[in-house]
ROVEX-454595 format. One record per residue (C-alpha): residue in one letter; x, y, z. Coordinates in steps of 0.5 Angstrom, whole numbers, plus 500, padded with zeros to 3 digits. Last residue first. Layout:
{'A',{X,Y,Z}}
...
This chain:
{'X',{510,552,489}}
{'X',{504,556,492}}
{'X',{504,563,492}}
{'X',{505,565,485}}
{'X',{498,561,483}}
{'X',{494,567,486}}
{'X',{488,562,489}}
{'X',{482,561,484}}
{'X',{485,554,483}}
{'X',{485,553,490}}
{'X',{491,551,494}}
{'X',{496,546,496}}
{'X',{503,544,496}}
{'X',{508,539,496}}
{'X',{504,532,498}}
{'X',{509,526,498}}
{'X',{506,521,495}}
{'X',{511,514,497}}
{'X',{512,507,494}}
{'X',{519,507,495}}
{'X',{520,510,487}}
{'X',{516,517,489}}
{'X',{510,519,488}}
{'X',{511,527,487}}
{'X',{505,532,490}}
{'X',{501,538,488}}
{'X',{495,538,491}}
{'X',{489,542,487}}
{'X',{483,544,491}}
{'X',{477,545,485}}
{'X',{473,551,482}}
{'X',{466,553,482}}
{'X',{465,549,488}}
{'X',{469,544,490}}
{'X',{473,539,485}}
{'X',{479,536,487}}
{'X',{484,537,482}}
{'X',{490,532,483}}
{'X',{497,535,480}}
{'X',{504,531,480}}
{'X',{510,532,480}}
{'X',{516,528,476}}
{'X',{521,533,475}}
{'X',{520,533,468}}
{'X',{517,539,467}}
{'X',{511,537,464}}
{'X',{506,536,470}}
{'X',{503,530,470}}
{'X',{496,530,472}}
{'X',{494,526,478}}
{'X',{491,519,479}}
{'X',{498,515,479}}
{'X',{498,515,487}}
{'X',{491,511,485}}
{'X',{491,506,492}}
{'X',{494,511,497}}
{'X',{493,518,493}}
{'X',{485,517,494}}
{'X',{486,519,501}}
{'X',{490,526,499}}
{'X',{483,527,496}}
{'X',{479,525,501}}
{'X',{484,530,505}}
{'X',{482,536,501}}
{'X',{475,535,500}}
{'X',{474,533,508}}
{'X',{478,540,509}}
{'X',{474,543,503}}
{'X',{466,540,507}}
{'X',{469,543,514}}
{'X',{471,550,511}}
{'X',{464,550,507}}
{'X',{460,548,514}}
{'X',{464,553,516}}
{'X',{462,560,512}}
{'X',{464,566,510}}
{'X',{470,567,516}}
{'X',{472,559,516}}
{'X',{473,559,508}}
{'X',{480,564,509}}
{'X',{482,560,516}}
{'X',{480,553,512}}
{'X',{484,555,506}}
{'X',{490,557,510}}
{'X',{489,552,514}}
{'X',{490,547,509}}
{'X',{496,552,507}}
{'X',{499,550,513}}
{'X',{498,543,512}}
{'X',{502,542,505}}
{'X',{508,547,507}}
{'X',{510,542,513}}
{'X',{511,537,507}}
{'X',{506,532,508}}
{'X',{507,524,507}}
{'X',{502,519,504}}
{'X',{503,512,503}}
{'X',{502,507,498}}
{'X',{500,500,500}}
């Protein structure tokens, strides 16, 4: 089984999202948590599921639709059997702040 490990990046920008949601609304932050890390659960049995990115750096991005747009988390599944999760925004988030 694959597993999942977060860079420290990763769950701060969780929440981020969820601080930002939390103020407008909190069941729409509790529903983009669970989005979120739905998501990250379903890297363990198709780690292979997101996109390509085309830089040869063998990243990856996993759109996770919410809304009006999607959660995007950036990861790499590595040789050893293990995604490590890199970053995560929301596609209509200023994409200079997430690497």
């Amino acid at each position: 089984m694959v597993t999942v490990k977060w860079l420290p990046e990763a769950p701060n920008d969780i929440e981020h999202l969820y601080t930002f949601l939390n103020d407008k609304s909190p069941e729409a932050a509790a529903r983009a948590a669970a989005t979120i890390l739905d998501g990250a659960k379903i890297l363990k049995t198709t780690p292979r599921i997101g996109r390509p990115m085309p830089d040869e750096t063998g990243r990856r991005e996993l759109f996770l639709p919410f809304g009006a747009g999607a959660y995007v988390l950036r990861y790499m599944y590595r040789q050893d059997g293990t995604v490590v999760v890199i970053r995560v925004w929301h596609s209509r988030e200023d994409r200079y702040t997430a690497s």
